[in-house]
C-alpha positions as CSV (number, residue, x, y, z in Angstrom):
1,X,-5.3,4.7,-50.9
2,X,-2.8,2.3,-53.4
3,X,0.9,2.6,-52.3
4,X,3.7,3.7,-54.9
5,X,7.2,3.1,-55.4
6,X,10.0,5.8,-56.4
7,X,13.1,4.1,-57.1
8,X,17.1,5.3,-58.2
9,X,20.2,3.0,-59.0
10,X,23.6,4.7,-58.0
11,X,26.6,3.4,-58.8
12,X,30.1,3.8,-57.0
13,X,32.7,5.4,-59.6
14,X,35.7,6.4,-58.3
15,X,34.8,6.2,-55.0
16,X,31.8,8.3,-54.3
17,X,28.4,7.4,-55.5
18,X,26.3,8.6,-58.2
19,X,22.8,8.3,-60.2
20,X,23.6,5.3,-62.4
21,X,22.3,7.6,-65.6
22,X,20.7,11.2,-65.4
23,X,17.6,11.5,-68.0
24,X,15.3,14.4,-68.8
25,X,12.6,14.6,-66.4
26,X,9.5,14.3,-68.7
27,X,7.6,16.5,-65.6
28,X,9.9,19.0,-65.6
29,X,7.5,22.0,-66.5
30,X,5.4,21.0,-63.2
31,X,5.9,22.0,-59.3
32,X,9.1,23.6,-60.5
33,X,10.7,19.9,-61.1
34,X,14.7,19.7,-61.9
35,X,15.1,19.1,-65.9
36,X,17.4,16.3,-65.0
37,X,16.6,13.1,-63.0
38,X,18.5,9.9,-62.3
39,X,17.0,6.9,-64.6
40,X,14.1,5.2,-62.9
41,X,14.3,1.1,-64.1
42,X,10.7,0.5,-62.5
43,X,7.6,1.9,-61.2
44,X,5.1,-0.7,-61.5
45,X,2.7,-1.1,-58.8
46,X,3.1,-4.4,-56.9
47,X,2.2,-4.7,-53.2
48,X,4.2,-8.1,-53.6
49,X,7.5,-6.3,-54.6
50,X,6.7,-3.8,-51.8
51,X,6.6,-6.6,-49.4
52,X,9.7,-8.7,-50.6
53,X,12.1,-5.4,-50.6
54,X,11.2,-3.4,-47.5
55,X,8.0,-5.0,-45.3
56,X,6.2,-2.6,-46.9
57,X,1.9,-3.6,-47.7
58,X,3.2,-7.3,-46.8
59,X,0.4,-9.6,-46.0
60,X,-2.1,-6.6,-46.7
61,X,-3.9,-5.0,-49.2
62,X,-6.0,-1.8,-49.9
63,X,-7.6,-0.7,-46.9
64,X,-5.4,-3.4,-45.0
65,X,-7.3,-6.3,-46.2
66,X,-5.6,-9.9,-45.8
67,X,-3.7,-10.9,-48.7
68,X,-1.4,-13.5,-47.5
69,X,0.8,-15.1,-44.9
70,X,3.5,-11.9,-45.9
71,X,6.9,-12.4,-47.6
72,X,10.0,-12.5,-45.8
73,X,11.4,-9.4,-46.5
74,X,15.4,-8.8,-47.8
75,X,15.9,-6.1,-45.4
76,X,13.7,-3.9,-43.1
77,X,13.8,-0.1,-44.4
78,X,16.7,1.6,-42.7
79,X,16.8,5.0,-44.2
80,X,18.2,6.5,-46.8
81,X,22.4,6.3,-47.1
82,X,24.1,8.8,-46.0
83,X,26.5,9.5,-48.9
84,X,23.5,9.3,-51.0
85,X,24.2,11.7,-54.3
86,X,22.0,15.1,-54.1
87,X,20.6,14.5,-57.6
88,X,19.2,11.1,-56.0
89,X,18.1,12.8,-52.5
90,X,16.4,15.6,-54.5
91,X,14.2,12.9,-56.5
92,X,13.0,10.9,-53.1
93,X,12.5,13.6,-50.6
94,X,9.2,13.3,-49.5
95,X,7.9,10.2,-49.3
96,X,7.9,7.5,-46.7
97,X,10.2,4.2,-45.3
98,X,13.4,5.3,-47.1
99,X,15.7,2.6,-47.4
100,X,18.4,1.1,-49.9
101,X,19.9,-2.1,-51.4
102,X,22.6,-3.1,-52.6
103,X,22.6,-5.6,-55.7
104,X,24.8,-7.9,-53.8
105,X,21.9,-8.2,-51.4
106,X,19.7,-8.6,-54.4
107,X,21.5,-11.3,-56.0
108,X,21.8,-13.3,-52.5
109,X,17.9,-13.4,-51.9
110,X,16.3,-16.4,-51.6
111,X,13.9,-15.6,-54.5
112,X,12.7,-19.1,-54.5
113,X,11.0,-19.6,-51.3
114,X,7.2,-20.0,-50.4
115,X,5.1,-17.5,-49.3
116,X,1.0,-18.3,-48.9
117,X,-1.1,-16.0,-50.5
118,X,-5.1,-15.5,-49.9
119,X,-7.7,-13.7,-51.8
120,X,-10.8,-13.5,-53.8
121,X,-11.2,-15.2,-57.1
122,X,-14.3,-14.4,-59.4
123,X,-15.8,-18.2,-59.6
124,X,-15.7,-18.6,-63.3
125,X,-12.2,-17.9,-62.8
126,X,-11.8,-20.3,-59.9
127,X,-13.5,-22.9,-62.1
128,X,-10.9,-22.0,-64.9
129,X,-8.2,-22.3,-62.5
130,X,-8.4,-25.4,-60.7
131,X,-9.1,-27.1,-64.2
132,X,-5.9,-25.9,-65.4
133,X,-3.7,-27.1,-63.1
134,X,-1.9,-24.0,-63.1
135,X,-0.6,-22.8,-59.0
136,X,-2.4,-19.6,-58.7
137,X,-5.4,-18.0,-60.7
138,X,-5.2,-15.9,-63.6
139,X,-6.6,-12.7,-61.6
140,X,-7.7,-12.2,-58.1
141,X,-8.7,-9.5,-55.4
142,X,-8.3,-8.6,-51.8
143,X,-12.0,-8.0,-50.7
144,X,-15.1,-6.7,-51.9
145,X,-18.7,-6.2,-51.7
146,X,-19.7,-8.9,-54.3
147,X,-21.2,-12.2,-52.6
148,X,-18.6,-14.5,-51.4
149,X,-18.3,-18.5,-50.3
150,X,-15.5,-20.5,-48.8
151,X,-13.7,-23.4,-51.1
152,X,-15.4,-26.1,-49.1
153,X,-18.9,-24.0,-49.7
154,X,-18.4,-23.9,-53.5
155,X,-17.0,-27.7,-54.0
156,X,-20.3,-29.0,-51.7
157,X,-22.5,-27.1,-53.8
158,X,-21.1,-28.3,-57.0
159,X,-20.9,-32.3,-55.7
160,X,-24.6,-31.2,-54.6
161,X,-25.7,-30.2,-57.9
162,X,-23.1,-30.7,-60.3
163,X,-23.1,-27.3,-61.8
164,X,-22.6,-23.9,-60.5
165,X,-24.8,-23.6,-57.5
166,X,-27.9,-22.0,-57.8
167,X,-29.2,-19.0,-55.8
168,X,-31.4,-16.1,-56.2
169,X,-28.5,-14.1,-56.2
170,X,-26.0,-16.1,-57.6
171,X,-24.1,-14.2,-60.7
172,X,-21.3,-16.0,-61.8
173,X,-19.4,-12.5,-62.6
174,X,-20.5,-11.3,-59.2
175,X,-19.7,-14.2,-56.8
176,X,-16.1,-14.9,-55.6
177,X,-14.6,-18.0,-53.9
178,X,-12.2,-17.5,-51.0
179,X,-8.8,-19.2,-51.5
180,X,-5.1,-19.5,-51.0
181,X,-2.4,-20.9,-53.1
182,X,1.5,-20.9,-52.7
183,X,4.4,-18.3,-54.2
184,X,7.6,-18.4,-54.5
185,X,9.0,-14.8,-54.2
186,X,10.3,-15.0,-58.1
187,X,7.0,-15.7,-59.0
188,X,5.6,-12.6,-57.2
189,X,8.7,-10.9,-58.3
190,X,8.4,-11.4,-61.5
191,X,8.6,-7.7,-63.4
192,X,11.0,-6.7,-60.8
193,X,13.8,-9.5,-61.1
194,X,12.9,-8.9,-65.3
195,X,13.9,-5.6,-65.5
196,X,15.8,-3.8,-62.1
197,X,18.4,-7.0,-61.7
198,X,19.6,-6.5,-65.1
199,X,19.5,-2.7,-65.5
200,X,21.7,-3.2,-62.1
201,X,24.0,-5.7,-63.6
202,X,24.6,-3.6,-66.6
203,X,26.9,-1.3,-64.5
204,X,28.9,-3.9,-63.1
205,X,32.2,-3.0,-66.0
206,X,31.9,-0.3,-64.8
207,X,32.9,-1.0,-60.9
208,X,35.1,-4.1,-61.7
209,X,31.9,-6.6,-61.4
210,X,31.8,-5.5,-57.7
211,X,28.1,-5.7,-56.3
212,X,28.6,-4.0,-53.4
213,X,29.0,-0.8,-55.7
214,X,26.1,-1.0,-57.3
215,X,22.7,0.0,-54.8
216,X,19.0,0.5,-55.7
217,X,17.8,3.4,-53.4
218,X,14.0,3.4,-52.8
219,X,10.6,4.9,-50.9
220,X,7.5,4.9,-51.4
221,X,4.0,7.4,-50.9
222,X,1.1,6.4,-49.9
């Protein structure tokens, strides 16, 4: 089962906390729904995200497959604020490790350190990849069925025969090399830092630039 998150900014206006913007809620006509919800700024699904804001699918995939050394995480989840607004409570009840950050906490990350990553790259891919120079490959997976080989495996067939190796069952779609490569956490980050940090930041006139009044309230279902 994939992991989701369910995110809300609030915002600190004259001293009690709010949603940051109330929008209609576009499932309003289902499960009796509120027509109003606060603005959600991101629901992509990224286990890499999950891991760097709350611990949570760090170092594992689907079915808890390895995917990595796991980030250092900004804060472990430590439940949902108390002073939360009810428009932002009614919007996340349900769910699982309920937690909140500021975007003071945000800002002072260390987005830029190294996490090591393993997986499962398709070998044309591999091949594409390690050509390019680039640091990680264009696509990868956790596990699966398909046949597999270590990097070592692949390089001594291909010194061996200087192509592909060759096997009865060897499909070049099908068979996947085993690897790791290195992240930084903006890197992993990427479509978070692009779009939540400045949705955040946007509200800052509105709190005299003060970060600690601006908070991203978050949990996730699973």
């Amino acid at each position: 089962m994939g992991t989701d998150i369910h995110l809300a900014v609030e915002v600190k206006r004259s001293g009690a906390w709010g949603p940051s913007k109330m929008v209609a809620n576009k499932y309003a006509d289902y499960d009796d729904d509120p027509p109003m919800v606060p603005e959600c700024p991101y629901d992509s699904r990224n286990y890499d995200v999950f891991a760097i804001l709350a611990n949570v699918r760090n170092g594992r995939g689907f079915a808890g497959c390895d995917t990595g050394d796991g980030f250092v995480p900004i804060a472990m989840p430590r439940g949902f604020p108390s002073d939360m607004h009810e428009d932002t409570k009614l919007c996340a009840d349900g769910y699982h490790d309920e937690t909140w950050l500021t975007l003071n906490e945000l800002q002072d990350h260390d987005w830029d350190q190294v996490c090591c990553k393993r997986g499962l790259v398709q070998a044309d891919i591999y091949k594409e990849w390690k050509a390019s120079g680039e640091t990680f490959p264009s696509s990868w997976c956790g596990d699966t069925n398909a046949p597999q080989m270590s990097e070592k495996e692949f390089a001594e067939a291909e010194e061996a025969v200087g192509t592909l190796p060759v096997k009865p069952d060897y499909d070049p779609e099908r068979t996947y090399i085993r690897s790791e490569w290195p992240v930084t956490h903006r890197q992993a980050a990427k479509n978070f830092l692009n779009s939540v940090i400045p949705y955040m930041e946007s509200f800052l006139p509105e709190v005299g630039g003060d970060t600690n009044k601006i908070r991203l309230i978050f949990n996730f279902d699973s």
